[in-house]
N, C-alpha and C positions, 0 to 999 in steps of 0.2 A: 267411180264413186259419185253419189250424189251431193252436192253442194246444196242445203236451206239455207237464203238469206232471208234474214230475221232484219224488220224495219220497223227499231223503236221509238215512236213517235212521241212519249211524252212518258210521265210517270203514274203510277196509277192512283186510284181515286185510297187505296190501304196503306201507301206510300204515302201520299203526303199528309193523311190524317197522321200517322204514325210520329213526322217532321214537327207537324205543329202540335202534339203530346209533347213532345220532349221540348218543342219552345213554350210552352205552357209551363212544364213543372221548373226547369233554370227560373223564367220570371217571376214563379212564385218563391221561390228559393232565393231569388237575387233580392226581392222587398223584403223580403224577413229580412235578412242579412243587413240592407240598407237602416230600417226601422231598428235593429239594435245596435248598431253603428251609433246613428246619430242620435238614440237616449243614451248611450254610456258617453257622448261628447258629450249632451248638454248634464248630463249628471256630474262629469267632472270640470267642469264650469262652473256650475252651482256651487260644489266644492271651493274650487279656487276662490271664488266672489268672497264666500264666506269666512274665509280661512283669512281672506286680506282683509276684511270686513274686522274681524280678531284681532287680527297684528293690532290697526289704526285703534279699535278702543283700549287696547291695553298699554299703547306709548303715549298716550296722551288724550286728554279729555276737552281739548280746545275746539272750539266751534268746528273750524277748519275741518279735520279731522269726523268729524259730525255729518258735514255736510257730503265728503269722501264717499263717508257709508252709505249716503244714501243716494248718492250719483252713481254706484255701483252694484248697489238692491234696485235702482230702478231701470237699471241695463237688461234686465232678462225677467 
């Protein structure tokens, strides 16, 4: 029997176009995913602000209290 050895030297040029497709679409995939990550954090932040923003006007109407609100509307 005849023995071919076969001497693979590297990978080819449809190979790793093929590599860097596929690291293309995860990275576009992985940004979406980050960019609605972190608006649904800052949207429920804005929430929270707001919501303790309510508490402090409705227990009391003292300076104090005033200035809370606005030490915490001007965080974000």
């Amino acid at each position: 029997m005849l023995k071919k050895k076969m001497h693979e030297t590297g990978r080819s040029m449809v190979e790793m176009l093929g590599v860097l497709a596929i690291m293309g679409v995860l990275t576009v995939v992985g940004i979406a995913t980050y960019q609605y990550a972190f608006n649904a954090y800052q949207a429920g932040h804005i929430q929270d602000v707001i919501g303790n923003a309510k508490v402090l006007a409705q227990t009391d109407n003292r300076l104090s209290h005033v200035r809370e609100v606005n030490r915490l509307l001007k965080m974000h």
